[in-house]
C-alpha beads as a LAMMPS data file, in Angstrom:
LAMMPS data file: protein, C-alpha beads

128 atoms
127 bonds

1 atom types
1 bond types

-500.0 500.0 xlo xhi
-500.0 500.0 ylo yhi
-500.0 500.0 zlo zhi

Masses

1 110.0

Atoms # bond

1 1 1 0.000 0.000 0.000
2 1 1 1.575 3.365 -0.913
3 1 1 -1.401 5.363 0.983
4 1 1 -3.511 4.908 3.670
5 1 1 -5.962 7.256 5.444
6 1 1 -8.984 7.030 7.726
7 1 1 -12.390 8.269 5.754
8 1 1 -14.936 6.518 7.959
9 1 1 -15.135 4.624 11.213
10 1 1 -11.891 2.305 10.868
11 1 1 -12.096 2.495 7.213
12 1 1 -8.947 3.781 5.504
13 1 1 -7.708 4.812 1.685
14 1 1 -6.446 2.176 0.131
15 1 1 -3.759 2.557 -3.260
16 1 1 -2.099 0.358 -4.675
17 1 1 -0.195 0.304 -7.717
18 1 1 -1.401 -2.520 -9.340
19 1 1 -3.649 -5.783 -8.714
20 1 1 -0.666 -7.459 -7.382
21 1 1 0.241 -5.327 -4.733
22 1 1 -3.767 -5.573 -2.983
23 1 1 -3.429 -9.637 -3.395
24 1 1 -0.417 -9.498 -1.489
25 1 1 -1.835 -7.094 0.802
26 1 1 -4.561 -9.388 1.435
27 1 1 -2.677 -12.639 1.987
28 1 1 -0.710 -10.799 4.233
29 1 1 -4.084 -9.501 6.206
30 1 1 -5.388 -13.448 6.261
31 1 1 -2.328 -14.718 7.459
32 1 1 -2.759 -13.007 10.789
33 1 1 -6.304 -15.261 11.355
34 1 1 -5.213 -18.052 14.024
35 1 1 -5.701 -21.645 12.403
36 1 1 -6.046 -20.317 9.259
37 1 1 -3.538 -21.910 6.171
38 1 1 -3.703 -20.035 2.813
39 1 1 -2.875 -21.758 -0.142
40 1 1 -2.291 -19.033 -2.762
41 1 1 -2.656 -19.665 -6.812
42 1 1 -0.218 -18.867 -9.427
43 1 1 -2.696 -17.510 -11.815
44 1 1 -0.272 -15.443 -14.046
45 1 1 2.607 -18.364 -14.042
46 1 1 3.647 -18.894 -18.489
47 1 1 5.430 -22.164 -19.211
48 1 1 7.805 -21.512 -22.192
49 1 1 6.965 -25.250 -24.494
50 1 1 9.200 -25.295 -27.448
51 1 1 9.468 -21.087 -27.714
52 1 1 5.798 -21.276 -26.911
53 1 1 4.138 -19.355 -23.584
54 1 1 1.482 -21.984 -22.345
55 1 1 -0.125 -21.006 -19.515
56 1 1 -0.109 -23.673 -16.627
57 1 1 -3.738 -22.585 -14.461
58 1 1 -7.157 -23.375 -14.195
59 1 1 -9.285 -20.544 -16.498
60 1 1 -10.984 -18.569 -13.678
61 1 1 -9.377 -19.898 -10.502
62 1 1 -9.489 -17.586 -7.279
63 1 1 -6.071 -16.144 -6.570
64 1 1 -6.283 -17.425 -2.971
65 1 1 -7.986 -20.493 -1.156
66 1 1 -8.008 -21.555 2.437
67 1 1 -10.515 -24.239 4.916
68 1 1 -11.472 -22.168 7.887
69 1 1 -14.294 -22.557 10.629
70 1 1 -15.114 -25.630 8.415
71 1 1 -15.554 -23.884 5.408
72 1 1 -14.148 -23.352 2.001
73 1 1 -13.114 -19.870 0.921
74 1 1 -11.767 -18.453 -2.211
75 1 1 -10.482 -14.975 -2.303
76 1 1 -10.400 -13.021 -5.528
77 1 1 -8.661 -9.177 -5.198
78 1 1 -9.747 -6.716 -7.801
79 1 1 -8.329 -3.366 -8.319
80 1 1 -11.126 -0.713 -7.946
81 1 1 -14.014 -0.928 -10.957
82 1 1 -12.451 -3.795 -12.238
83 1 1 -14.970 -7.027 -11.973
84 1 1 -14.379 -10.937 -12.586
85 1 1 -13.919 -12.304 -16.192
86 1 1 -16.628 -15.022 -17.526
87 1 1 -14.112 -17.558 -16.465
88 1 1 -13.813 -16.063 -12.483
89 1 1 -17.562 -15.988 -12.624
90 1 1 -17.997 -19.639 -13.330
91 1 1 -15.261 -21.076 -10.927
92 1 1 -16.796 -18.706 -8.371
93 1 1 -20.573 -20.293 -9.362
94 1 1 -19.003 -23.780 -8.965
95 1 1 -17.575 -22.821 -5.387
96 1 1 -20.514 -21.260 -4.316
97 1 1 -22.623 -24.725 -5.505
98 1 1 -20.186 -26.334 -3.470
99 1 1 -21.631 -24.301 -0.393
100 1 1 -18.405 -22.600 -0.518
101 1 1 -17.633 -19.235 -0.099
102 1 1 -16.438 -16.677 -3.120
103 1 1 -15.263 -13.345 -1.715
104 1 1 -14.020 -10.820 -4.267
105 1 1 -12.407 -7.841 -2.768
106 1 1 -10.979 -4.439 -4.037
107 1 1 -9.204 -3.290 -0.917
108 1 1 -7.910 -5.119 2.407
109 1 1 -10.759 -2.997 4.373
110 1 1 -13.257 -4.773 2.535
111 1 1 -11.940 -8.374 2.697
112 1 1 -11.700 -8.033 6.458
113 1 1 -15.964 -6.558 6.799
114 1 1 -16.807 -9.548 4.214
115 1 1 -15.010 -12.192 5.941
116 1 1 -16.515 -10.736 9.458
117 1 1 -19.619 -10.848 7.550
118 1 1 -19.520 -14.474 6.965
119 1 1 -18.866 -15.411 10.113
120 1 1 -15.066 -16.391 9.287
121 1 1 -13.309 -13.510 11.733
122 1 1 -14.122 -12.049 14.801
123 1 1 -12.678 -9.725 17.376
124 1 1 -9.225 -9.211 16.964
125 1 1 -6.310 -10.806 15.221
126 1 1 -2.794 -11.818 15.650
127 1 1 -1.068 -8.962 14.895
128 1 1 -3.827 -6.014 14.971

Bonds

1 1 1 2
2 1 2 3
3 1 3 4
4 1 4 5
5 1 5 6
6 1 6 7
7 1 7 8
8 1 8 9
9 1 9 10
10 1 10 11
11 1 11 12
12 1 12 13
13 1 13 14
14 1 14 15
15 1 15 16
16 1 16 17
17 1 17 18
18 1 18 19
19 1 19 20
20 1 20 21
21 1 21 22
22 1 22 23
23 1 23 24
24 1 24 25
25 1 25 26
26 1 26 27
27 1 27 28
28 1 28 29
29 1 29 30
30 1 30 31
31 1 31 32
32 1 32 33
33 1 33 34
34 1 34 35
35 1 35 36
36 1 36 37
37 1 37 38
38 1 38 39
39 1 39 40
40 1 40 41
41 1 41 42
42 1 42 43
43 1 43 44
44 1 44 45
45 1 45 46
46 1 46 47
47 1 47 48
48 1 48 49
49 1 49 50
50 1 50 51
51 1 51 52
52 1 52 53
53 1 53 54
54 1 54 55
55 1 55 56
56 1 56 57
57 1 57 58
58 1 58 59
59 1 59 60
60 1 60 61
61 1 61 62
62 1 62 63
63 1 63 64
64 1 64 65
65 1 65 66
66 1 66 67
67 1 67 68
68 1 68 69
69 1 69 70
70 1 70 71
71 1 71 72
72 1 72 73
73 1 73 74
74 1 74 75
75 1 75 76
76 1 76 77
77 1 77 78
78 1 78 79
79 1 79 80
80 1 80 81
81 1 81 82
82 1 82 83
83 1 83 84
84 1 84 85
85 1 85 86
86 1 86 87
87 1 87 88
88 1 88 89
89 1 89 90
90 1 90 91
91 1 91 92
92 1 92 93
93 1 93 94
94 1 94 95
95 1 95 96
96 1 96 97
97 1 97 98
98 1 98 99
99 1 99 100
100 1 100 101
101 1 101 102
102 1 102 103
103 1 103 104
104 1 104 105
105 1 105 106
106 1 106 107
107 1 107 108
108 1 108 109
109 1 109 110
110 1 110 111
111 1 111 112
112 1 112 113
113 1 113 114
114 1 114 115
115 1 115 116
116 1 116 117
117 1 117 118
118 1 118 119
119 1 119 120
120 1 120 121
121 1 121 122
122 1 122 123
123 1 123 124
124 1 124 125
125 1 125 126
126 1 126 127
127 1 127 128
């Protein structure tokens, strides 16, 4: 984060530079829940096959994944007014079939009030 400033109750600015820099952000955020093991997802990873870039992911997977409280959660960060592609929208469809949960986020703020709103975080963590 480059910026941060409070605008509401604990709410602050966010910037980041690019998409990168919030999914980090965010993985560093969820690693402060106790009992809680993220397994992140090497979306943008290009395997070079004979001079050829192949990519080497699953269309549409979330960035991030973790099992907490007994539930499934994938974590998809989103720079501001961008949205998920048709492939994010039907791996997120699939988790959410799977009585999963699909949180998309566009600032570390807002991934902390959705997973509180789930149920998946209360009071404080680790490191706040």
């Amino acid at each position: 984060m480059r910026n941060g400033k409070t605008i509401g109750s604990n709410q602050k600015a966010e910037i980041y530079l690019n998409e990168t820099e919030l999914k980090k952000a965010g993985a560093k955020f969820v690693k402060q829940i106790m009992f809680c093991e993220l397994f992140s997802t090497d979306n943008m990873a290009l395997r070079v096959k004979g001079g050829v870039r192949v990519r080497s992911r699953i269309p549409g997977k979330a960035d991030q994944h973790l099992c907490l409280r007994g539930k499934w959660v994938s974590l998809e960060g989103k720079m501001p007014g961008k949205t998920l592609d048709p492939d994010q929208e039907k791996y997120r469809d699939k988790v959410l079939a799977a009585q999963g949960i699909f949180i998309e986020y566009h600032s570390v703020w807002e991934l902390e009030k959705k997973m509180r709103e789930h149920g998946l975080i209360s009071g404080k963590l680790k490191n706040s």
